[in-house]
C-alpha positions, 0 to 999 in steps of 0.5 A: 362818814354820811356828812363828809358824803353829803358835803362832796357833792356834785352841782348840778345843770341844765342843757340850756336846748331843754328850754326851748323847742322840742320834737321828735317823729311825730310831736313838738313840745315847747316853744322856741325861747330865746336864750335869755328867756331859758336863762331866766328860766335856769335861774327859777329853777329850784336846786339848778347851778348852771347850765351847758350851754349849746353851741351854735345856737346860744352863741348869736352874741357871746359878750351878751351871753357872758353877761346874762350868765354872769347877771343871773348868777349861773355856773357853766358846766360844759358847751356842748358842741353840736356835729349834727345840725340840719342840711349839714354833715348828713353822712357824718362829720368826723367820720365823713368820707368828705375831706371837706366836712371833716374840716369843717369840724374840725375848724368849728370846735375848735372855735368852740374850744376857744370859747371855752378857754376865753369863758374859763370852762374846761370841757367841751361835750361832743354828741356825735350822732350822725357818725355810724351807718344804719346797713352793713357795708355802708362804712369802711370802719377802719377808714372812719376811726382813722378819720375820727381820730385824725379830726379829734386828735386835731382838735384836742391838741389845739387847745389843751387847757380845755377837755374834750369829751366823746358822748357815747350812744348806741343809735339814732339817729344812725341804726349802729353809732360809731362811739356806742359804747363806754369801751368801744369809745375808750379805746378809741380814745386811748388809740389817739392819745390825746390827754386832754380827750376822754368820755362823756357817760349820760347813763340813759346812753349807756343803759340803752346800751345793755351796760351798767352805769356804775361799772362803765364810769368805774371802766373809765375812771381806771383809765383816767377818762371819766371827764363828764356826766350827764343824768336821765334814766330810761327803761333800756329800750330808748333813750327817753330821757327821764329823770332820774331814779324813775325806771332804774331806781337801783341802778341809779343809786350803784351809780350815785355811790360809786361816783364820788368813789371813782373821784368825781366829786365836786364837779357838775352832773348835767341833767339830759332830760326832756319836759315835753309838755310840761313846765320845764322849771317844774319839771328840772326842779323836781328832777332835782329835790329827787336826785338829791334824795337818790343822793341821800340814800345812797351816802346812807351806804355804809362803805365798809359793810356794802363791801364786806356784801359785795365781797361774800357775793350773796345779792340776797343779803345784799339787797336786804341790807340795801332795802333796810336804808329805804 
């Protein structure tokens, strides 16, 4: 039973931006690279099986592009679609009130979703921070779902052999994000309808978000949309975008044990996380030995006894025999 568990395991990637430049409020971190210096540096990574790429800004040449990845050996986990840009959409995209920017969106993805198709990568991630209101009575909600789903429904159904994932997160840099949380972003999923949209779960976001990562990937896989997952942790107050297992050790192993459960085996785990001033392939290399070790502890789960524990509802006994693995 441990070795089937070791053997479904997923792949991991770094998101290319995480290589490069850095910022927030009030420090940078890291110069900007090119995007052949980050793939060079992906590839130095320890335990790193590819990357998601970021469109616009790895895009400049997509034929050198594909060869780099190719040359280097790298797998593509997903291309993740940037809606927020500088001194572009600032009252949202897919939301917006502005006819104009929603199918400027609309447009651009679907170039996005093109690439994907011509690349053979079957998920395009979308973020869509700037998509929310920060003050009530700043956005006529019913308005702005049906915009979204308008926007969405236009993009999904124009390239169906490609998933497109809705990345959820509570706030920023908006004060309350449209798409907050795992079951507000499923029914809005479920209300368009197209089967090829579904859910992007970055746990950081959804434990800043008060949710428990296991039980929002189980909400979404039972309705069939768990299509993505990225990996970071945080201490539920911001999303720091740490590496795994650092602030929520235990959450983080329910997490890993459920996965593979639900489905999601095999397939790529993105790592969100930001170096800051540190060596990046240090950084992502030992976020990996360290998730692989998460891993292992939680594939020393017995199936059976855990939910015999589960079952008699006794977290005392339960957290005895979870402790007695470590």
């Amino acid at each position: 039973m441990h070795t089937l568990k070791q053997e479904l395991r997923n792949k991991y990637a770094v998101i290319t931006g995480f290589y490069g430049r850095q910022g927030n409020r009030f420090m940078e971190y890291q110069p900007q690279r090119s995007i052949a210096e980050k793939l060079q540096m992906a590839a130095r990574t320890a335990g790193c099986d590819g990357v998601e790429l970021c469109y616009p800004d790895d895009f400049a040449d997509p034929a050198a592009l594909r060869a780099m990845i190719k040359d280097l050996g790298l797998g593509v986990s997903a291309l993740n679609f940037r809606s927020r840009r500088p001194g572009k959409w600032m009252r949202g995209a897919w939301a917006s009130e502005s006819a104009e920017d929603r199918q400027a969106v609309v447009d651009d993805c679907r170039r996005v979703m093109d690439i994907a198709a011509e690349m053979g990568v079957n998920r395009v991630t979308n973020c869509p921070l700037n998509d929310g209101a920060d003050v009530v009575f700043e956005m006529d909600y019913p308005r702005a779902y049906d915009h979204a789903a308008a926007a969405f429904d236009a993009v999904a159904n124009h390239q169906k052999s490609v998933r497109l994932c809705i990345e959820y997160k509570p706030n920023e840099p908006r004060a309350r994000s449209l798409f907050d949380t795992a079951g507000g972003t499923l029914a809005f999923v479920q209300m368009v309808g197209a089967a090829n949209l579904g859910v992007t779960l970055d746990i950081g976001h959804a434990l800043a978000a008060g949710e428990r990562p296991a039980q929002s990937a189980a909400l979404l896989a039972r309705a069939g949309k768990l299509f993505y997952v990225q990996l970071n942790d945080n201490d539920g107050g911001f999303d720091w975008d740490l590496p795994p297992g650092v602030f929520r050790f235990w959450e983080t192993i329910e997490f890993l044990h459920v996965l593979p459960q639900l489905g999601y085996v095999n397939d790529w785990c993105s790592f969100d996380i930001v170096p800051k001033e540190f060596d990046p392939v240090m950084v992502y290399s030992n976020a990996f030995t360290g998730t692989r070790k998460l891993e292992a502890i939680a594939s020393r789960i017995d199936d059976a006894r855990i939910a015999e524990l589960v079952r008699a509802r006794n977290p005392s006994e339960t957290m005895a025999y979870l402790f007695s693995l470590l």
